[in-house]
N, C-alpha and C positions, 0 to 999 in steps of 0.2 A: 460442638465437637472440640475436643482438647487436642492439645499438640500431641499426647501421650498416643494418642488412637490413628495416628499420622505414622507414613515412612515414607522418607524422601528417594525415589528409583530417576537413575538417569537414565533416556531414552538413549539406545543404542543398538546394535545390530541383532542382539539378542531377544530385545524384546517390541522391535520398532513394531512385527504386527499386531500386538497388544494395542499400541498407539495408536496406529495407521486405522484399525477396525472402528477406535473412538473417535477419531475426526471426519471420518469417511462422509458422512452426510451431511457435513455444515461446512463446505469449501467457503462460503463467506466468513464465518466467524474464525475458521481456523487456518486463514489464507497462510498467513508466513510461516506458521506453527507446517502446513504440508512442505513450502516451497526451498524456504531455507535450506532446512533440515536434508531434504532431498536433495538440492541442487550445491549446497554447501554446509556440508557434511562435517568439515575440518574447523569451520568458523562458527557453528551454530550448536548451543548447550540447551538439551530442553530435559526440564527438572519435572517428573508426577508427585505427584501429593496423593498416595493411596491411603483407606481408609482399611479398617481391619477385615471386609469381608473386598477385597482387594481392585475397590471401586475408585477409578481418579475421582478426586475432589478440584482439583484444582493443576493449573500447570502454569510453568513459566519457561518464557524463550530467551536467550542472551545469544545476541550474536552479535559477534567478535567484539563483547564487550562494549557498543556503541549501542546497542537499541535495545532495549527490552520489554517484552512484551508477554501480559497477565490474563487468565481466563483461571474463571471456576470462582470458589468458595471465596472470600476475603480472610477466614480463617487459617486454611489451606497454604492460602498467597501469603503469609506472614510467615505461617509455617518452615515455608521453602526459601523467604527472603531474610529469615532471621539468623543475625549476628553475619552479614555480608556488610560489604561495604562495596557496593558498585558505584561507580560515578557512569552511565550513560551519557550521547548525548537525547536521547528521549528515554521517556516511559510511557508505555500508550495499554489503557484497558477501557474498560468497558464505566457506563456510569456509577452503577454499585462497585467501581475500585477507585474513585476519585479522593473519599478522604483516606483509604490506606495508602493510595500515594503520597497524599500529602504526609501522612504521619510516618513515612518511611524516608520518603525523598523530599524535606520539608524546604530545599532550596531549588525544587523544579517548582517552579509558578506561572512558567510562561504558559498557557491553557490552549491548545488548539482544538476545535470539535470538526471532528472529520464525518462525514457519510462515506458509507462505501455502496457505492451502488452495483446494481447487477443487473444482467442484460441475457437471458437465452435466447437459444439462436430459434430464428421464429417472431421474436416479439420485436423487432428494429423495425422502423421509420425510415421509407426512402426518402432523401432532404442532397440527394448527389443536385451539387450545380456548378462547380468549378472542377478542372482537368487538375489532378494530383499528379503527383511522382514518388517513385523508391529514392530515398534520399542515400548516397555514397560516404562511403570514408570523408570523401572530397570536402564533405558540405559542414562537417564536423567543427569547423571553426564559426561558420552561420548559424547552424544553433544554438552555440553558445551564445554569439550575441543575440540571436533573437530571444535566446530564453531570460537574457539580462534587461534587454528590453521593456519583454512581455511586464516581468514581475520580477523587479529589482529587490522586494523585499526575500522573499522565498530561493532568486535563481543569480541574485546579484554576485554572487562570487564565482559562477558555475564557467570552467572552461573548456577549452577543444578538450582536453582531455580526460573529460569529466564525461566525456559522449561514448557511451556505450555502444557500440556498433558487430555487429555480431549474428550467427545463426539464430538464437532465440531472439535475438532485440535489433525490433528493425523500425528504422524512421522513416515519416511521411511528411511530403510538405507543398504546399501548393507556394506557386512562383508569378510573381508579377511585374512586368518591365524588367524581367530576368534576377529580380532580387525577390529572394526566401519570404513571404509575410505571413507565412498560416505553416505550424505542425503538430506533430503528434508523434508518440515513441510509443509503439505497441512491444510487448513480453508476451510471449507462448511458454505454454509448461502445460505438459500432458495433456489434457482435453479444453481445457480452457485459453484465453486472453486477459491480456490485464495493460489496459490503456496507463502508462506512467508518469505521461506529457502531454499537454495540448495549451498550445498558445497562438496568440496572434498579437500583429504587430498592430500597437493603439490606431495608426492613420484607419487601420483594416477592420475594427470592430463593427460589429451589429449589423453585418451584411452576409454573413450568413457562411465565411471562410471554415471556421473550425464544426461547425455543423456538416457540412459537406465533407470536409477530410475524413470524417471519424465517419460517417454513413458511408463512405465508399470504400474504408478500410476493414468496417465490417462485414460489409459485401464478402468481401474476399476471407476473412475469418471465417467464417463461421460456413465455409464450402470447407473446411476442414476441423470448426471445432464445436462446441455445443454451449460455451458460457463466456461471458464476457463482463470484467470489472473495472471498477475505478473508483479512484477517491476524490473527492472533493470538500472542500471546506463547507462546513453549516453557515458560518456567514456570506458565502458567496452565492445569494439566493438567486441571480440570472443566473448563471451555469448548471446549479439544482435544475434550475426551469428549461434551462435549453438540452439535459442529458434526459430529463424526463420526457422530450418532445420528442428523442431519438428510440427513445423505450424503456433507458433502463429507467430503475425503480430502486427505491431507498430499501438496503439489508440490515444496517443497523448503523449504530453511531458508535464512532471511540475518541477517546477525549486522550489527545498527544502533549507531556507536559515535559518542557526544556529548565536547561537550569539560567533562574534568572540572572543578571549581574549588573549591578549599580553601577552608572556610570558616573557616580558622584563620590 
Protein backbone atom coordinates (compact mmCIF):
# COMPACT_ATOMS: atom_id res chain seq x y z
CA UNK A 1 0.00 0.00 0.00
CA UNK A 2 1.49 3.45 -0.94
CA UNK A 3 1.44 6.70 0.94
CA UNK A 4 -0.79 8.03 -2.17
CA UNK A 5 -3.77 5.51 -1.06
CA UNK A 6 -3.49 6.92 2.58
CA UNK A 7 -5.40 10.16 4.47
CA UNK A 8 -4.28 11.07 7.75
CA UNK A 9 -7.99 11.91 9.97
CA UNK A 10 -7.59 13.08 13.53
CA UNK A 11 -9.90 11.39 15.94
CA UNK A 12 -12.21 13.92 17.35
CA UNK A 13 -15.71 14.64 18.58
CA UNK A 14 -16.79 14.27 15.14
CA UNK A 15 -15.91 11.13 14.38
CA UNK A 16 -14.76 9.44 17.84
CA UNK A 17 -17.68 6.75 17.09
CA UNK A 18 -16.08 5.72 13.77
CA UNK A 19 -13.13 5.00 16.28
CA UNK A 20 -14.70 4.04 19.38
CA UNK A 21 -16.94 0.99 17.04
CA UNK A 22 -13.04 -0.10 15.84
CA UNK A 23 -11.41 -0.51 19.19
CA UNK A 24 -14.64 -1.70 20.75
CA UNK A 25 -13.66 -5.42 21.04
CA UNK A 26 -9.90 -5.64 21.75
CA UNK A 27 -9.78 -3.50 25.13
CA UNK A 28 -6.38 -5.28 25.51
CA UNK A 29 -4.64 -4.20 22.48
CA UNK A 30 -6.23 -0.85 22.43
CA UNK A 31 -5.96 -0.03 26.24
CA UNK A 32 -4.74 3.61 26.17
CA UNK A 33 -5.87 4.33 22.59
CA UNK A 34 -9.86 3.80 24.84
CA UNK A 35 -8.48 5.45 28.10
CA UNK A 36 -6.50 8.41 27.39
CA UNK A 37 -8.48 9.71 24.76
CA UNK A 38 -11.62 9.41 27.00
CA UNK A 39 -10.28 10.45 30.19
CA UNK A 40 -7.88 13.03 28.78
CA UNK A 41 -9.19 14.57 25.96
CA UNK A 42 -7.03 17.92 26.17
CA UNK A 43 -3.59 16.00 26.40
CA UNK A 44 -4.19 12.94 23.98
CA UNK A 45 -3.78 13.23 19.79
CA UNK A 46 -4.80 10.14 18.03
CA UNK A 47 -3.90 10.19 14.23
CA UNK A 48 -6.13 7.17 11.64
CA UNK A 49 -4.40 6.09 8.53
CA UNK A 50 -7.49 5.51 6.27
CA UNK A 51 -7.29 3.55 3.19
CA UNK A 52 -9.30 4.63 0.12
CA UNK A 53 -12.48 2.46 0.62
CA UNK A 54 -12.15 4.32 4.19
CA UNK A 55 -10.79 1.27 6.33
CA UNK A 56 -8.08 2.28 9.36
CA UNK A 57 -4.82 0.81 8.52
CA UNK A 58 -3.11 1.91 11.17
CA UNK A 59 -3.32 4.55 14.15
CA UNK A 60 -1.04 6.47 16.56
CA UNK A 61 -1.47 8.00 20.06
CA UNK A 62 0.68 11.00 21.49
CA UNK A 63 -0.16 12.06 24.50
CA UNK A 64 1.12 15.25 25.82
CA UNK A 65 3.83 14.64 23.77
CA UNK A 66 5.72 12.23 26.27
CA UNK A 67 4.54 8.72 25.13
CA UNK A 68 3.67 7.43 22.00
CA UNK A 69 2.04 4.62 21.09
CA UNK A 70 1.55 2.53 17.25
CA UNK A 71 -1.02 -0.23 16.17
CA UNK A 72 -1.86 -1.36 12.67
CA UNK A 73 0.13 -1.43 9.30
CA UNK A 74 3.98 -0.45 9.47
CA UNK A 75 3.17 1.26 6.29
CA UNK A 76 0.30 3.22 7.56
CA UNK A 77 2.71 4.02 11.01
CA UNK A 78 5.25 5.78 8.61
CA UNK A 79 2.63 7.22 6.98
CA UNK A 80 1.19 9.28 9.95
CA UNK A 81 4.91 9.67 11.50
CA UNK A 82 6.43 11.05 8.54
CA UNK A 83 8.28 14.43 8.38
CA UNK A 84 7.43 14.74 12.41
CA UNK A 85 9.97 15.25 14.76
CA UNK A 86 8.59 13.93 18.22
CA UNK A 87 11.04 13.34 20.90
CA UNK A 88 9.03 11.03 23.41
CA UNK A 89 9.94 9.76 26.49
CA UNK A 90 8.79 6.13 25.04
CA UNK A 91 7.66 4.55 22.06
CA UNK A 92 5.75 1.27 22.62
CA UNK A 93 4.24 -1.01 19.62
CA UNK A 94 3.76 -4.23 19.07
CA UNK A 95 6.71 -6.84 17.66
CA UNK A 96 6.08 -6.14 13.72
CA UNK A 97 6.83 -2.27 14.70
CA UNK A 98 10.18 -2.86 16.35
CA UNK A 99 12.48 -1.98 13.32
CA UNK A 100 10.11 1.03 12.20
CA UNK A 101 10.99 2.24 15.37
CA UNK A 102 14.27 1.92 15.17
CA UNK A 103 14.29 3.48 11.59
CA UNK A 104 12.14 6.35 12.88
CA UNK A 105 13.40 6.89 16.49
CA UNK A 106 17.00 5.38 15.71
CA UNK A 107 18.21 6.98 19.35
CA UNK A 108 15.36 5.04 21.42
CA UNK A 109 17.40 1.67 22.13
CA UNK A 110 16.58 1.18 25.61
CA UNK A 111 14.25 -2.13 24.81
CA UNK A 112 11.66 -3.06 27.44
CA UNK A 113 9.17 -6.28 26.61
CA UNK A 114 6.13 -5.85 28.55
CA UNK A 115 3.18 -8.56 28.78
CA UNK A 116 0.00 -7.24 29.47
CA UNK A 117 -2.11 -9.55 31.01
CA UNK A 118 -5.88 -10.01 31.63
CA UNK A 119 -8.07 -11.31 34.20
CA UNK A 120 -12.20 -11.65 33.76
CA UNK A 121 -13.98 -11.50 36.49
CA UNK A 122 -14.84 -15.29 37.24
CA UNK A 123 -11.46 -16.75 36.39
CA UNK A 124 -9.20 -15.32 39.89
CA UNK A 125 -7.57 -17.61 42.45
CA UNK A 126 -8.53 -17.18 46.14
CA UNK A 127 -4.62 -16.79 47.70
CA UNK A 128 -6.37 -13.95 50.50
CA UNK A 129 -4.02 -14.57 53.73
CA UNK A 130 -2.88 -11.28 55.21
CA UNK A 131 -5.54 -8.33 56.61
CA UNK A 132 -5.07 -5.31 53.89
CA UNK A 133 -6.17 -1.74 54.22
CA UNK A 134 -7.51 1.46 51.90
CA UNK A 135 -4.35 3.29 51.93
CA UNK A 136 -5.15 7.47 52.63
CA UNK A 137 -3.76 10.78 51.45
CA UNK A 138 -1.86 10.10 54.79
CA UNK A 139 0.19 7.20 53.58
CA UNK A 140 1.34 9.07 50.37
CA UNK A 141 4.92 9.76 51.39
CA UNK A 142 5.18 5.55 52.42
CA UNK A 143 4.68 4.77 49.03
CA UNK A 144 6.82 6.61 47.62
CA UNK A 145 9.39 5.21 49.74
CA UNK A 146 8.27 1.74 49.49
CA UNK A 147 8.10 2.16 45.74
CA UNK A 148 11.95 3.44 45.91
CA UNK A 149 12.66 0.67 47.75
CA UNK A 150 10.81 -2.16 45.97
CA UNK A 151 12.42 -1.19 42.59
CA UNK A 152 14.95 1.63 42.50
CA UNK A 153 15.67 1.09 38.93
CA UNK A 154 11.94 1.76 37.56
CA UNK A 155 10.50 3.83 40.98
CA UNK A 156 13.90 5.34 42.23
CA UNK A 157 12.92 9.05 41.52
CA UNK A 158 9.16 8.49 42.47
CA UNK A 159 7.81 10.99 45.14
CA UNK A 160 4.69 11.86 47.72
CA UNK A 161 3.69 13.66 44.94
CA UNK A 162 4.01 11.52 42.30
CA UNK A 163 1.04 9.39 44.23
CA UNK A 164 -2.06 9.61 42.60
CA UNK A 165 -4.78 9.34 45.11
CA UNK A 166 -8.23 9.94 43.90
CA UNK A 167 -11.85 8.67 42.97
CA UNK A 168 -10.53 6.38 40.05
CA UNK A 169 -7.03 5.56 41.73
CA UNK A 170 -7.16 3.93 44.72
CA UNK A 171 -4.12 2.29 46.97
CA UNK A 172 -3.84 -0.84 48.96
CA UNK A 173 -1.40 -1.95 51.37
CA UNK A 174 -0.83 -4.42 53.91
CA UNK A 175 1.00 -3.24 57.28
CA UNK A 176 3.46 -4.89 59.58
CA UNK A 177 4.73 -3.80 63.13
CA UNK A 178 2.61 -0.81 61.71
CA UNK A 179 4.99 -0.09 58.85
CA UNK A 180 3.66 -0.14 55.04
CA UNK A 181 5.70 -3.58 53.37
CA UNK A 182 3.26 -4.88 50.60
CA UNK A 183 0.97 -2.49 47.95
CA UNK A 184 -0.78 -2.07 44.98
CA UNK A 185 -2.44 1.12 43.08
CA UNK A 186 -5.70 -0.20 41.39
CA UNK A 187 -7.28 2.35 38.16
CA UNK A 188 -11.19 1.82 37.40
CA UNK A 189 -12.47 3.17 33.99
CA UNK A 190 -15.86 2.21 32.89
CA UNK A 191 -16.15 -1.69 33.11
CA UNK A 192 -12.90 -2.70 33.63
CA UNK A 193 -9.52 -2.41 36.45
CA UNK A 194 -6.11 -1.95 35.68
CA UNK A 195 -3.63 -2.89 38.52
CA UNK A 196 -0.63 0.12 37.95
CA UNK A 197 1.59 -0.99 41.11
CA UNK A 198 2.39 -3.84 43.19
CA UNK A 199 5.39 -4.04 45.38
CA UNK A 200 6.88 -5.39 48.40
CA UNK A 201 9.32 -4.53 50.63
CA UNK A 202 12.72 -7.10 49.88
CA UNK A 203 12.87 -8.33 53.97
CA UNK A 204 8.89 -9.32 52.68
CA UNK A 205 9.30 -11.30 49.54
CA UNK A 206 8.25 -14.90 48.77
CA UNK A 207 5.78 -15.15 51.38
CA UNK A 208 3.11 -14.61 49.76
CA UNK A 209 2.18 -10.50 50.67
CA UNK A 210 1.52 -9.17 47.07
CA UNK A 211 -0.40 -12.29 46.13
CA UNK A 212 -2.85 -11.82 48.83
CA UNK A 213 -3.28 -7.90 48.39
CA UNK A 214 -4.23 -8.26 44.71
CA UNK A 215 -6.69 -11.50 45.41
CA UNK A 216 -8.41 -9.50 47.95
CA UNK A 217 -8.44 -6.38 45.90
CA UNK A 218 -9.96 -8.32 43.25
CA UNK A 219 -12.58 -9.70 45.44
CA UNK A 220 -13.83 -6.50 45.67
CA UNK A 221 -13.51 -5.40 41.86
CA UNK A 222 -15.02 -7.32 40.18
CA UNK A 223 -18.46 -7.17 42.62
CA UNK A 224 -18.56 -4.06 40.44
CA UNK A 225 -16.52 -4.69 37.30
CA UNK A 226 -16.00 -7.55 34.62
CA UNK A 227 -11.99 -7.27 33.56
CA UNK A 228 -8.97 -6.80 35.03
CA UNK A 229 -5.29 -5.82 33.63
CA UNK A 230 -1.64 -5.29 34.10
CA UNK A 231 1.54 -5.15 32.92
CA UNK A 232 4.52 -6.71 33.62
CA UNK A 233 7.82 -7.17 32.30
CA UNK A 234 8.84 -10.49 29.97
CA UNK A 235 11.95 -10.61 31.90
CA UNK A 236 10.39 -10.88 35.24
CA UNK A 237 9.44 -14.54 34.93
CA UNK A 238 8.25 -15.05 38.95
CA UNK A 239 5.67 -12.38 38.79
CA UNK A 240 4.54 -13.86 35.11
CA UNK A 241 4.25 -16.97 37.42
CA UNK A 242 2.70 -15.59 40.48
CA UNK A 243 -0.10 -13.28 38.20
CA UNK A 244 -0.73 -16.56 36.40
CA UNK A 245 -1.39 -18.50 39.80
CA UNK A 246 -3.98 -15.58 40.37
CA UNK A 247 -5.60 -16.16 36.91
CA UNK A 248 -4.70 -13.77 34.79
CA UNK A 249 -3.29 -14.87 31.42
CA UNK A 250 -0.84 -13.33 28.84
CA UNK A 251 -2.94 -10.66 25.84
CA UNK A 252 -0.05 -9.86 24.13
CA UNK A 253 3.43 -8.37 24.36
CA UNK A 254 4.66 -4.75 23.50
CA UNK A 255 8.03 -3.77 23.31
CA UNK A 256 8.61 0.01 25.18
CA UNK A 257 11.75 1.77 23.70
CA UNK A 258 13.43 4.92 25.70
CA UNK A 259 16.05 7.30 24.29
CA UNK A 260 19.40 5.96 25.11
CA UNK A 261 22.21 8.29 26.60
CA UNK A 262 26.01 7.76 26.85
CA UNK A 263 27.19 8.35 29.95
CA UNK A 264 30.62 8.61 28.36
Amino acid sequence: MEYDRLKSIRVTHDNEAFFYDYIKNNFAEYFFFHVDYAQYPESTEIYMALDNEEKIQGMVLIWENRRIQLRGSNVSLEFLLNGKNYKPVSVTGFDNHRELISKLFPDYKKETALYRMGMKKGDQKDFEKYTFQKLTESYREEIASLMRITDPIYWGSRQSDDILIDENNTWYGIMERKELISIMSLWKYQNIGYITVVGTHPDYWNQGYASSLISSTLKGLFREKEQCFIMVRVANAPAVHAYEKLGFSICNIHYSYERFISTF
